[in-house]
DOMIVO-599724 format. One record per residue: x, y, z of N, C-alpha, C in turn. Coordinates in steps of 0.1 Angstrom, whole numbers, plus 5000, padded with zeros to 4 digits. Layout:
N
REC   n_xx   n_yy   n_zz   ca_xx   ca_yy   ca_zz   c_xx   c_yy   c_zz
REC      X      Y      Z       X       Y       Z      X      Y      Z
...
END
This chain:
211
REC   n_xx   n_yy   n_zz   ca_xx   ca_yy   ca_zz   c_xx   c_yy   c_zz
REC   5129   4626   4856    5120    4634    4847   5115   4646   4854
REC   5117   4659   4848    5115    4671    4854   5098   4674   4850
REC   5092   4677   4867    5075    4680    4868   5076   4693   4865
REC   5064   4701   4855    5062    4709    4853   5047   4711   4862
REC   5045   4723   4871    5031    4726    4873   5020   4727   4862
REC   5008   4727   4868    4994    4728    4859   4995   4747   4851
REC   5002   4752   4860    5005    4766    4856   5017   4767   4842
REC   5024   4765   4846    5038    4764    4834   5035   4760   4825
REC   5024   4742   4824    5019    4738    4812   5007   4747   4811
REC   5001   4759   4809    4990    4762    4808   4996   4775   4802
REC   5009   4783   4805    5011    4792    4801   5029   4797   4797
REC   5028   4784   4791    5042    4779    4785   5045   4789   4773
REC   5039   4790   4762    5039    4794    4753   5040   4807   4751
REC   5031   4818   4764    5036    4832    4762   5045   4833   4772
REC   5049   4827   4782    5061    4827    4790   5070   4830   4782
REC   5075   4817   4775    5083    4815    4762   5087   4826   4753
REC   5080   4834   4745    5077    4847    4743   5082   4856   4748
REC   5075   4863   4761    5079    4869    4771   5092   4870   4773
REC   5096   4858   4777    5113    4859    4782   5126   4859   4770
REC   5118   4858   4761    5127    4858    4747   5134   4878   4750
REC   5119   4884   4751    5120    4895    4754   5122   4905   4762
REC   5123   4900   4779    5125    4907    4788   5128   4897   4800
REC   5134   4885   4794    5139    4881    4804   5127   4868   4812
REC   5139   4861   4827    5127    4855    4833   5111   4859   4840
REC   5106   4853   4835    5090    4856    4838   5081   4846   4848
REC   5077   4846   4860    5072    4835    4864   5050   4840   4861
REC   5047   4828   4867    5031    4829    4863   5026   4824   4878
REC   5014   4830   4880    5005    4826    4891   4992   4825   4885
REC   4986   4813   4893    4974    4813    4895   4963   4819   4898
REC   4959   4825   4891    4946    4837    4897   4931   4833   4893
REC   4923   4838   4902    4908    4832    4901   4902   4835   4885
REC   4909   4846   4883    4905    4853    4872   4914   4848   4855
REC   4927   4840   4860    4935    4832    4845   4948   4830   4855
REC   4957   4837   4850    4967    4838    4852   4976   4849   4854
REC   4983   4856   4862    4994    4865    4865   5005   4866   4863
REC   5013   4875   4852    5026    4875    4843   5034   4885   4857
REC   5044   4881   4864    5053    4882    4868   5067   4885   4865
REC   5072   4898   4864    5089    4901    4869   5094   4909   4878
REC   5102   4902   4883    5106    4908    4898   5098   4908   4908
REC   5084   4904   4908    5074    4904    4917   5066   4917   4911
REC   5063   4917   4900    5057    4931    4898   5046   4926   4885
REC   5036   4920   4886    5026    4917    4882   5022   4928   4871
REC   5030   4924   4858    5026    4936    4848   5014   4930   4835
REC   5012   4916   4839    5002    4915    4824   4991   4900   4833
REC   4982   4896   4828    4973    4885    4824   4970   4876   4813
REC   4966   4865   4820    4968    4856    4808   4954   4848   4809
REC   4946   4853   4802    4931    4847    4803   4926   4845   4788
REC   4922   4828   4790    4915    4824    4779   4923   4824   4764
REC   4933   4822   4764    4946    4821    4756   4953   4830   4751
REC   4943   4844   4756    4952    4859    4752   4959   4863   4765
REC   4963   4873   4763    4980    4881    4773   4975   4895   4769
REC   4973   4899   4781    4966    4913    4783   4978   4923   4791
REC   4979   4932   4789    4992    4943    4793   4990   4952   4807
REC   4993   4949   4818    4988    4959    4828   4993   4977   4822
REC   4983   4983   4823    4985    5000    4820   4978   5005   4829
REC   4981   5021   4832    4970    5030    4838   4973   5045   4831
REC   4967   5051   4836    4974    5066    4833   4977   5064   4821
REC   4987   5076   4819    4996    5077    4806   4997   5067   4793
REC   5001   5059   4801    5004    5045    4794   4994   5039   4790
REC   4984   5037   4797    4969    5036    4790   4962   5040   4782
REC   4965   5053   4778    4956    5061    4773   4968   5058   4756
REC   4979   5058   4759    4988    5053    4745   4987   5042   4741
REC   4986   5032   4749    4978    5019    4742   4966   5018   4734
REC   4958   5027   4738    4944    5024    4735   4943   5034   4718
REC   4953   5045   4722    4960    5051    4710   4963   5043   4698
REC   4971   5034   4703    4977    5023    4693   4970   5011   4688
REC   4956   5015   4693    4949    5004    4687   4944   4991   4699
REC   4949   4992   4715    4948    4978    4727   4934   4982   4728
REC   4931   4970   4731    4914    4972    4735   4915   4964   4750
REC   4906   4973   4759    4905    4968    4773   4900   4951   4774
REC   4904   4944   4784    4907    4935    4786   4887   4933   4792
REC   4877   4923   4788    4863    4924    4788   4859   4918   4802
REC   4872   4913   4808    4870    4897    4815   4875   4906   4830
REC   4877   4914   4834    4882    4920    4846   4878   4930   4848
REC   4880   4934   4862    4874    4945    4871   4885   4955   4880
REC   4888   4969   4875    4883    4974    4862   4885   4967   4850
REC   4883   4970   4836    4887    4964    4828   4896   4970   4820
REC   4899   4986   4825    4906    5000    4822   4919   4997   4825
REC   4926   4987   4833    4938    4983    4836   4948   4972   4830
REC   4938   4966   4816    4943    4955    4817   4944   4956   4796
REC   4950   4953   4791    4947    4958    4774   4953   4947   4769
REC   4947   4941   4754    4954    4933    4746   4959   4938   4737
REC   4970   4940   4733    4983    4948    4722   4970   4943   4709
REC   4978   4951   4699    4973    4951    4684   4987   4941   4678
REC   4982   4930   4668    4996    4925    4664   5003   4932   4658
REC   5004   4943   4654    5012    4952    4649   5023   4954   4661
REC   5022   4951   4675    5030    4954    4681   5032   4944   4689
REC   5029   4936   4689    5028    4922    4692   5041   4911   4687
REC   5037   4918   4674    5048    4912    4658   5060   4916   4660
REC   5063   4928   4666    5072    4938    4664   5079   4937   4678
REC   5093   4929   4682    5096    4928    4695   5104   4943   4700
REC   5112   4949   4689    5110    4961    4698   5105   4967   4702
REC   5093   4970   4700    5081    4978    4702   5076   4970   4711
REC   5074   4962   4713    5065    4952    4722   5070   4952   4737
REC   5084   4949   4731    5095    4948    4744   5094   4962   4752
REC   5098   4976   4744    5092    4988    4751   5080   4987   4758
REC   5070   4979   4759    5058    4984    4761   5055   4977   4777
REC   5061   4962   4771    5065    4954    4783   5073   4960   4795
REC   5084   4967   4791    5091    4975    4802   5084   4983   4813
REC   5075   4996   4799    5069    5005    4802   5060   5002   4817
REC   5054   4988   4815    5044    4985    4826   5048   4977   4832
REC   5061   4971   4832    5068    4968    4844   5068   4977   4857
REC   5078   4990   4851    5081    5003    4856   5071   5009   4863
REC   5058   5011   4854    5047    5017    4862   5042   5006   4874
REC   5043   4997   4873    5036    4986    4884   5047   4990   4893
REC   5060   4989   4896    5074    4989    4904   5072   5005   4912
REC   5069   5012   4901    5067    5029    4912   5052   5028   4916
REC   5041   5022   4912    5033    5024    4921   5035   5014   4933
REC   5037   5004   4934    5042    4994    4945   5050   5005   4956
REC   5058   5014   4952    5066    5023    4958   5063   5031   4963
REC   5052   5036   4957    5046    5046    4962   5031   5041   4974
REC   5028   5028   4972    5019    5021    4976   5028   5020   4994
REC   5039   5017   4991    5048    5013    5001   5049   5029   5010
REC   5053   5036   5005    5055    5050    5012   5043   5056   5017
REC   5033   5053   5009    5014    5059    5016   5015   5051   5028
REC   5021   5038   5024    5012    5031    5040   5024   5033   5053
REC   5034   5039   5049    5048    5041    5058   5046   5050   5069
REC   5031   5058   5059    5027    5069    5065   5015   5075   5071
REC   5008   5060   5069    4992    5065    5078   4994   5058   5089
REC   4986   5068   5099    4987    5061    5113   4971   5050   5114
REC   4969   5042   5112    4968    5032    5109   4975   5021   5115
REC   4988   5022   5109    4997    5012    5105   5009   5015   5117
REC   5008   5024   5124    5010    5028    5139   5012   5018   5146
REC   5020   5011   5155    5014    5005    5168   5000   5008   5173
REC   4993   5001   5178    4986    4999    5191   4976   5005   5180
REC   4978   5016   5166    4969    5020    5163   4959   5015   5153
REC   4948   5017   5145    4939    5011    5137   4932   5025   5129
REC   4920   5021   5118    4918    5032    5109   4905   5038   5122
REC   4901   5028   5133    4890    5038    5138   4899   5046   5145
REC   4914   5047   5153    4922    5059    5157   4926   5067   5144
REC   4927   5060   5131    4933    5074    5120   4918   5080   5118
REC   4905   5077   5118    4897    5088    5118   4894   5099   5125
REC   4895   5093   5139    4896    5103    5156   4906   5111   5151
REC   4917   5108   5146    4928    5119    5149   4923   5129   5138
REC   4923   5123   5126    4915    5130    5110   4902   5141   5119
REC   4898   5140   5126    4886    5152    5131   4892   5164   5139
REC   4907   5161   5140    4916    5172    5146   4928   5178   5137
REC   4926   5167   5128    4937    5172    5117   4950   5168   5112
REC   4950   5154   5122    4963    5152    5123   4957   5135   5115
REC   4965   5136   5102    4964    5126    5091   4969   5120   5086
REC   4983   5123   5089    4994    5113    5090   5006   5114   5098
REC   5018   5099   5095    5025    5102    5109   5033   5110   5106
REC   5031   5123   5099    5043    5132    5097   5038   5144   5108
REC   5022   5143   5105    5021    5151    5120   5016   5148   5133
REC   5013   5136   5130    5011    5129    5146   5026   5132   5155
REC   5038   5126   5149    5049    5133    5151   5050   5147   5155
REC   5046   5152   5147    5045    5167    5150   5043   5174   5160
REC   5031   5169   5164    5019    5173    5172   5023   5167   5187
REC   5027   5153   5188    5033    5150    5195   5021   5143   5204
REC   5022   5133   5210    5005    5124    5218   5000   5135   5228
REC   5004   5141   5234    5004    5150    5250   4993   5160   5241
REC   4996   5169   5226    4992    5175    5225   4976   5172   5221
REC   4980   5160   5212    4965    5152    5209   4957   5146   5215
REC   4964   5140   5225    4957    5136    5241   4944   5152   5242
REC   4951   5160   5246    4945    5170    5256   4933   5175   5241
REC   4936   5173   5228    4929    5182    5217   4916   5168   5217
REC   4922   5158   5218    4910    5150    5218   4898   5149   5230
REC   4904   5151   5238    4899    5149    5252   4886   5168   5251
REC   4893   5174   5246    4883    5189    5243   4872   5186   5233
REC   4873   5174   5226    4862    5169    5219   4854   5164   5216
REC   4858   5147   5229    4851    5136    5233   4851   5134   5246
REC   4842   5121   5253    4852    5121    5267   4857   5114   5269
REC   4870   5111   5275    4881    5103    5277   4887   5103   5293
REC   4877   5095   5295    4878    5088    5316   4886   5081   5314
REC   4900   5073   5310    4911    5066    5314   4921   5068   5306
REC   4934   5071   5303    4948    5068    5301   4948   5060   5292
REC   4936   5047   5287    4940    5041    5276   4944   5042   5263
REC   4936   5054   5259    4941    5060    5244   4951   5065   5245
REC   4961   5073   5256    4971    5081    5254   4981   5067   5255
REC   4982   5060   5262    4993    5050    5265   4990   5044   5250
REC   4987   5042   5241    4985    5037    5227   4991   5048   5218
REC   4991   5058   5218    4995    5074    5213   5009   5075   5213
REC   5011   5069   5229    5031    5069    5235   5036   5060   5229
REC   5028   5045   5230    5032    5032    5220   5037   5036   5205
REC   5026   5044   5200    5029    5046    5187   5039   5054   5183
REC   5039   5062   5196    5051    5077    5188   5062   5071   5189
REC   5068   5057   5197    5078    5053    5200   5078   5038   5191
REC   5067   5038   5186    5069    5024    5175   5067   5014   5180
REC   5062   5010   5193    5061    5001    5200   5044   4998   5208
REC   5045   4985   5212    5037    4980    5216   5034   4988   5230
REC   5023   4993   5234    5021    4999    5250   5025   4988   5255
REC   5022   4979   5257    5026    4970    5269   5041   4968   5272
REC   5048   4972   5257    5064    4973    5265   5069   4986   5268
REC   5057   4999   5274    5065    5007    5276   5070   5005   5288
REC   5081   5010   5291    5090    5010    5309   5081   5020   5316
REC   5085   5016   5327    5080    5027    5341   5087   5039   5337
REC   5098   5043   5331    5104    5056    5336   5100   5059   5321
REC   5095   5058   5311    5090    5062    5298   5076   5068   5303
REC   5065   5061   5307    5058    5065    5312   5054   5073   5321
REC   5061   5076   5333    5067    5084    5342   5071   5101   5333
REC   5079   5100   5323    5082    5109    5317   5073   5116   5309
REC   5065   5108   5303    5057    5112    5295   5039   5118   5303
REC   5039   5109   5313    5028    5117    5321   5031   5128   5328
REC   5046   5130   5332    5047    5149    5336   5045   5156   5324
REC   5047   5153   5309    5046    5162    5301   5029   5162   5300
REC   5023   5154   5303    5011    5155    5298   4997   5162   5306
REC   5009   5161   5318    5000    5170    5330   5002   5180   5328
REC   5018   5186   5330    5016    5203    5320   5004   5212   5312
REC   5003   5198   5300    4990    5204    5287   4978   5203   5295
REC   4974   5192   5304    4962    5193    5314   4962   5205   5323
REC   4971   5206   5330    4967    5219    5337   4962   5233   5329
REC   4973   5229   5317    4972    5245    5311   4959   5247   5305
REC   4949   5234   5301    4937    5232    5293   4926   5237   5303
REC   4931   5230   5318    4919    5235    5329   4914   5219   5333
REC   4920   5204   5329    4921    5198    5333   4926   5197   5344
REC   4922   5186   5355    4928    5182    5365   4938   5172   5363
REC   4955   5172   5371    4961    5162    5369   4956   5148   5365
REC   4964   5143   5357    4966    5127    5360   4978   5117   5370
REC   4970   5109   5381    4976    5105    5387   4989   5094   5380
REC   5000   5091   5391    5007    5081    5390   5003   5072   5392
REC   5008   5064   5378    5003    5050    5375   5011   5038   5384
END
């Protein structure tokens, strides 16, 4: 005899529904009801025996057009709408709408995915109190940390705080290279502290010795 979870029996009936119209749908558990699933893209809720529509933007503002009233039970509650049965009743219309906020959950995930591809943060060795330090020189993400290159940020930071040891730059080199400082090699480091003595001397710093 095939077990159904406390979930599946709880939200069998707009599952049911659901996939009449767009196919397989799974459900999660959430503190707040339950979470409508496709593809991994969390487009609606299911609280208190209604099914609320994930929207934002655009798409929000057309729901609310058509009569959805915000969802009373969540935070925001500007994200979450229950259809009017007029479109509810109506599977092609319904089905459209379904899509619609599929789509928008999938590109923002994508774009969620490419923001964080690109704060240095998310760096090696780095954290948000190094993306603020760099943010007071200008450099705000890794399109120009790259740029800029560690040697140069090294020497721009060091003109603005004080920095008595090599530990922030060896985290800098980590990062420009994607890697953990502790696996940089001797002749990486080697290379990279002649470039960095260059920018020291030229700043009016004194060398940095071999490590």
């Amino acid at each position: 005899m095939q077990k159904f979870t406390q979930t599946e029996i709880n939200t069998a009936v707009i599952r049911e529904k659901l996939e009449q119209l767009i196919g397989s749908v799974t459900a999660k558990s959430l503190f707040y009801g339950y979470g409508l699933f496709k593809n991994n893209c969390m487009f609606g809720i299911y609280q208190k025996h209604f099914f609320y529509i994930r929207a934002t933007g655009a798409l929000a503002k057309l729901l609310l057009q058509k009569g959805a009233i915000p969802n009373p039970y969540t935070t925001p509650s500007n994200q979450y709408f229950y259809l009017p049965d007029e479109i509810i009743n109506n599977d092609d219309e319904f089905r459209l709408y379904l899509n619609l906020s599929i789509e928008q959950v999938k590109q923002e995930k994508q774009k969620l995915i490419k923001k964080r591809k690109n704060q240095i943060r998310d760096l090696p060795n780095l954290s948000i109190k190094h993306e603020r330090l760099l943010a007071k020189i200008g450099v705000k993400n890794v399109k120009e940390f790259k740029k800029r290159g560690p040697e140069k940020i090294f020497v721009e930071l060091k003109d603005m705080i004080l920095i008595e040891s090599l530990d922030l730059y060896w985290k800098l080199i980590g990062a420009f290279y994607l890697k953990h400082e502790s696996l940089l090699s001797k002749s990486e480091k080697e290379e990279r502290l002649k470039l960095l003595n260059l920018l020291l001397i030229q700043a009016g710093y004194p060398e940095e010795p071999n490590q």
